[in-house]
PLY file of the C-alpha trace (Angstrom):
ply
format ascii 1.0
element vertex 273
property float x
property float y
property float z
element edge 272
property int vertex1
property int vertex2
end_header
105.41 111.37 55.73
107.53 109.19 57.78
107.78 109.10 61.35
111.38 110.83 61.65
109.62 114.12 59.83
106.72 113.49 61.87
109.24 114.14 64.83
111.09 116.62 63.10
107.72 118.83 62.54
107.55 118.50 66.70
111.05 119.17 67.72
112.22 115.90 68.24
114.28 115.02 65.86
117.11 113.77 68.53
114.68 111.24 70.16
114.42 107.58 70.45
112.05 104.88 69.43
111.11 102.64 72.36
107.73 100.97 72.86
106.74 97.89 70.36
103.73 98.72 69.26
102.22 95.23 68.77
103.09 94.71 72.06
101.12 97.93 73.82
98.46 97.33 75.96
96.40 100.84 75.54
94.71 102.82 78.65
90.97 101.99 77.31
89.09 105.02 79.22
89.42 107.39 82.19
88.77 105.69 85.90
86.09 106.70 87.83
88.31 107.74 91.35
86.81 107.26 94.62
87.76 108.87 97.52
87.53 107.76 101.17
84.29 109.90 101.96
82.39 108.09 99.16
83.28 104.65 99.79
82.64 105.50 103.45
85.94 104.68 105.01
86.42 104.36 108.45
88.38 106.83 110.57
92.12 105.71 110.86
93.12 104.28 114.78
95.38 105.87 117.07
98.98 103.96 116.42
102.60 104.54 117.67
103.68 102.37 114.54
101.66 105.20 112.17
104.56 106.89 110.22
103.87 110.53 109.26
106.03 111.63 106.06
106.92 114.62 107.82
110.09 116.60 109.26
107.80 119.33 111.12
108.58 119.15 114.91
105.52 118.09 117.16
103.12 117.84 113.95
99.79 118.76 114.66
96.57 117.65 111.97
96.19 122.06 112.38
99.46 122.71 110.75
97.73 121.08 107.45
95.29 124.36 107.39
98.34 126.63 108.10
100.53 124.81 105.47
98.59 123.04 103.37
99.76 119.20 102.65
102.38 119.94 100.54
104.23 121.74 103.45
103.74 119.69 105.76
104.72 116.27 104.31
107.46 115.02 101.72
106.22 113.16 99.13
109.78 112.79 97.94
110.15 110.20 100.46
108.14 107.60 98.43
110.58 105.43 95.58
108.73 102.48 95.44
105.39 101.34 93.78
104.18 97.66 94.81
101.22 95.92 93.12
99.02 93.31 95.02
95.87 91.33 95.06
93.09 90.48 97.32
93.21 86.82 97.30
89.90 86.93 98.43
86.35 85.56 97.15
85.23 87.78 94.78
81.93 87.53 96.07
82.46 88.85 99.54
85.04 90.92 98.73
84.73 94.94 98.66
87.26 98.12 100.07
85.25 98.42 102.89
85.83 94.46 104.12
89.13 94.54 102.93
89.50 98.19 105.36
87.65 96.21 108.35
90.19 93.11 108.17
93.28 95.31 108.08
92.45 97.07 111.12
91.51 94.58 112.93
95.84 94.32 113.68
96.36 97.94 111.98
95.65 101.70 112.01
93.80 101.94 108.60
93.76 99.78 105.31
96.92 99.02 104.46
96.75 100.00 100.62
96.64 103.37 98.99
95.12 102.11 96.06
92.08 99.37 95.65
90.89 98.42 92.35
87.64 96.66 91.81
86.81 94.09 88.94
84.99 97.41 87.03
88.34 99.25 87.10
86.92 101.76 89.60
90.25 103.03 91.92
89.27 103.53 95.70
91.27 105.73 97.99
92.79 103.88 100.74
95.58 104.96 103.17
96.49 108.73 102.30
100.26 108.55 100.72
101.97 110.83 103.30
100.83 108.34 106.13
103.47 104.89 105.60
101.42 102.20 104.70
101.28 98.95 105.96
101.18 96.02 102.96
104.17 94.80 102.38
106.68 92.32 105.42
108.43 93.89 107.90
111.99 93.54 108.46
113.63 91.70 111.26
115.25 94.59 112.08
111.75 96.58 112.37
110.43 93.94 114.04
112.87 94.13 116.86
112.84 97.62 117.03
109.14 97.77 118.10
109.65 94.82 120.58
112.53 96.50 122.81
110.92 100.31 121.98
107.11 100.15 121.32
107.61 101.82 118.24
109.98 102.26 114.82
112.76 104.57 116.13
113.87 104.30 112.69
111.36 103.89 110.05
113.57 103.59 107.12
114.12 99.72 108.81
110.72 98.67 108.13
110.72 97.64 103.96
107.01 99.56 104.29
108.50 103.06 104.25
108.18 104.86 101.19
106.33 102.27 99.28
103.16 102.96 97.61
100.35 100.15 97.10
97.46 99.22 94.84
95.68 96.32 95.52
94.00 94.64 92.57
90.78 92.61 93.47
90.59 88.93 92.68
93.00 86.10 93.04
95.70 86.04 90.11
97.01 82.51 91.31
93.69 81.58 89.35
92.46 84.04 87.22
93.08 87.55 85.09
93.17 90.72 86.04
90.04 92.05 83.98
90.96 94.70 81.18
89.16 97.52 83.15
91.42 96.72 86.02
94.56 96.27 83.56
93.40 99.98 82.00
92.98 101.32 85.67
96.47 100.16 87.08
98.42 101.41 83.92
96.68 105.14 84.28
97.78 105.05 88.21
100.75 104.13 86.87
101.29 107.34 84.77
99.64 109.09 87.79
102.33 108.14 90.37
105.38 109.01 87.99
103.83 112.65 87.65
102.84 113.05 91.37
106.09 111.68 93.10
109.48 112.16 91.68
111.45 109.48 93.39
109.29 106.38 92.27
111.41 104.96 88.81
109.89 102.47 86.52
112.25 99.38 87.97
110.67 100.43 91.20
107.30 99.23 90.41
107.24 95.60 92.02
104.85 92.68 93.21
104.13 92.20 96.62
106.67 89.05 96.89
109.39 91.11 95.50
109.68 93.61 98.58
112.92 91.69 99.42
114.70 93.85 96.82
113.55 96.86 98.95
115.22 94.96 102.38
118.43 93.89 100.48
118.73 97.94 99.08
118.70 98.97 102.67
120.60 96.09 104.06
117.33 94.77 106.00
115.87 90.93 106.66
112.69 90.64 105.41
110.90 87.83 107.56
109.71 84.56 106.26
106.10 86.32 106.33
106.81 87.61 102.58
107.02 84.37 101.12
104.12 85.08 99.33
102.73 84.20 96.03
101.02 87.67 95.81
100.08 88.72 93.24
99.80 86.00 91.43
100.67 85.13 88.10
101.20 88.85 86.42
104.39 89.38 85.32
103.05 90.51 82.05
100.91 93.01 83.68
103.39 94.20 85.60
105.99 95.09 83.03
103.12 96.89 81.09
102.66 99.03 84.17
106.27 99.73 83.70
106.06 100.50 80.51
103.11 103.10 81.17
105.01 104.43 83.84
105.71 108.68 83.03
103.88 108.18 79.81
101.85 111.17 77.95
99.71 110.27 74.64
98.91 112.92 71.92
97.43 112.15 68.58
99.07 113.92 65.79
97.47 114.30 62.56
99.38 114.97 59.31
98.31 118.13 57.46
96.50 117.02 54.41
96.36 113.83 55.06
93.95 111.84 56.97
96.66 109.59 58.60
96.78 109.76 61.92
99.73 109.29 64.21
99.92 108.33 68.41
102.78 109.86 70.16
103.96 108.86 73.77
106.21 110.73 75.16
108.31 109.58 78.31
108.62 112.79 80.66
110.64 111.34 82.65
113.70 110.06 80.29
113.16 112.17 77.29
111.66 109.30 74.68
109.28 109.25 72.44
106.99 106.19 70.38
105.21 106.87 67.56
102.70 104.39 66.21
100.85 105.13 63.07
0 1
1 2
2 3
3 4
4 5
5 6
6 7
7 8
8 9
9 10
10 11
11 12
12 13
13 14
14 15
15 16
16 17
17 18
18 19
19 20
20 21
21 22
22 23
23 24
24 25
25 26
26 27
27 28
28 29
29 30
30 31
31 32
32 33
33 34
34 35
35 36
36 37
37 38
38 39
39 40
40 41
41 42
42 43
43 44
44 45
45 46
46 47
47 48
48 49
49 50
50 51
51 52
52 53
53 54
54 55
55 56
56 57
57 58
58 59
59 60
60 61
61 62
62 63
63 64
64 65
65 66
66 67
67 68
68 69
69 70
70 71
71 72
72 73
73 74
74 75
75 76
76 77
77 78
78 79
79 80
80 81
81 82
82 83
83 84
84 85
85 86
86 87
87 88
88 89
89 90
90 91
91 92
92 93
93 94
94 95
95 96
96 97
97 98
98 99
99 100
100 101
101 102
102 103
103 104
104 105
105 106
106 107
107 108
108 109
109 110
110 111
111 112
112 113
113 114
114 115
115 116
116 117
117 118
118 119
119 120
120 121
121 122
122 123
123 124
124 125
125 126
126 127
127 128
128 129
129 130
130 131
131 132
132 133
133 134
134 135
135 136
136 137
137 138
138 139
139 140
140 141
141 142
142 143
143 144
144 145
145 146
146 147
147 148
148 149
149 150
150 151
151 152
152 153
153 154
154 155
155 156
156 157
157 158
158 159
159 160
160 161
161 162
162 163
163 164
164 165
165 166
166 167
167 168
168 169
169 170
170 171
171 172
172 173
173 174
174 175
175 176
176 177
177 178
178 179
179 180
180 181
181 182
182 183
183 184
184 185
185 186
186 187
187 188
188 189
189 190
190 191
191 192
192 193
193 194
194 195
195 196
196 197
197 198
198 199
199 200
200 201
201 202
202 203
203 204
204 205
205 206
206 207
207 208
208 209
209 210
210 211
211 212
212 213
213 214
214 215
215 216
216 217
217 218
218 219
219 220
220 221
221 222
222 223
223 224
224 225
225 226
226 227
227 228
228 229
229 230
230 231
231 232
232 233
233 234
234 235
235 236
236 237
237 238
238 239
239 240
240 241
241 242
242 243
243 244
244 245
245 246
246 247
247 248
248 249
249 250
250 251
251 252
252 253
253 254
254 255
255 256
256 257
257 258
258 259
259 260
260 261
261 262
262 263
263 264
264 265
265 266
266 267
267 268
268 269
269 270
270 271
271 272
């Protein structure tokens, strides 16, 4: 059986080819996920510049018993996805370090996301709270100078971004294929969990001036940045990835076997087999 009656037994007659298979980097196993309890993160600082993802009037941590999260923050305010690394020695290196340095100048760890040479995904900054990883704007910049604060958030190119941080420094090495395996599963995970995030969306770190030149901000010289390293390829594989859902199919009869991906979000489908 070919792969257009394979399709045809599903539905799917209608649907495209779109991912080389050759080219495919597989998800190789499940992360282990650690949240901020286990890894023993500290408690997030007092900060006028921490940016609440909410439109409830004089929000109060209560209102998240009363509502729950979901109704009391928008998670359709997040559209971009930006991947960085550590740059730091790998043998000092670890979430909680990398949590101590950022708030040394910030309210909490500036990531949402830290992946470890294992593949193991830390929690970091909670994704309704605007993180803090990528340059600020001029604009933001001089906002908080003449206010104390961001009277407009949507200034600062950190507003609605999500971040993973990657351990290791890519200027000089690889990304290890547990870490590879890791990013490409959060990257399925984001495109279920928030809508607005698109696959041209994910980014590096030194490509946040395409979020400043969509909203018609400077970002300063700061982001002149060779994070995160040399990963292109990895990069577009975590696009590709991105709203992805694997089944295995297996023709009746016949001990051929058949992977299907289908993309959720544009209504594709890959068959390898």
């Amino acid at each position: 059986m070919d792969r257009r009656n394979v399709l045809k037994l599903l539905g799917l007659a209608s649907v495209s080819f779109s991912l080389p298979a050759k080219a495919f980097e597989e998800i190789q196993f499940e992360p282990r996920y650690v949240l901020r309890e286990e890894w023993g993160a500290l408690s997030p600082k007092e900060d006028k510049l921490r940016i609440l993802y909410t439109d409830l009037e004089n929000f109060d941590v209560s209102m998240i018993d009363e509502f729950g999260v979901e109704g009391c923050f928008d998670r359709n305010v997040l559209s971009w996805f930006a991947i960085h690394h550590s740059g730091l020695n790998l043998k000092k290196t670890s979430v909680n370090l990398i949590q101590k340095n950022h708030m040394r100048e910030k309210s909490d760890i500036a990531y949402n996301w830290v992946i470890d040479r294992k593949g193991r995904i830390y929690e970091g900054r909670l994704w309704f709270v605007m993180a803090a990883a990528m340059c600020p704007s001029e604009e933001s910049l001089k906002q908080v100078e003449d206010f104390g604060e961001l009277v407009n958030p949507e200034m600062s190119p950190n507003y609605g971004v999500l971040n993973v941080c990657l351990f290791g420094d890519f200027t000089k090495q690889r990304p290890t294929p547990e870490q590879r395996s890791s990013l490409y599963w959060l990257s399925r995970m984001v495109a279920r969990e928030f809508p607005n995030v698109f696959r041209e969306r994910i980014i590096g770190h030194r490509d946040g001036y395409l979020i400043g030149e969509e909203r018609g901000v400077e970002v300063t010289d700061s982001c002149e940045t060779r994070c995160p390293g040399e990963i292109e390829d990895v990069i577009a594989m975590a696009q590709a990835h991105f709203g992805l859902e694997r089944q295995v199919y297996k023709e009746p009869g016949n001990k051929r076997k058949y992977e299907i991906y289908t993309d959720f979000r544009e209504r594709s489908i890959s068959v390898y087999g």
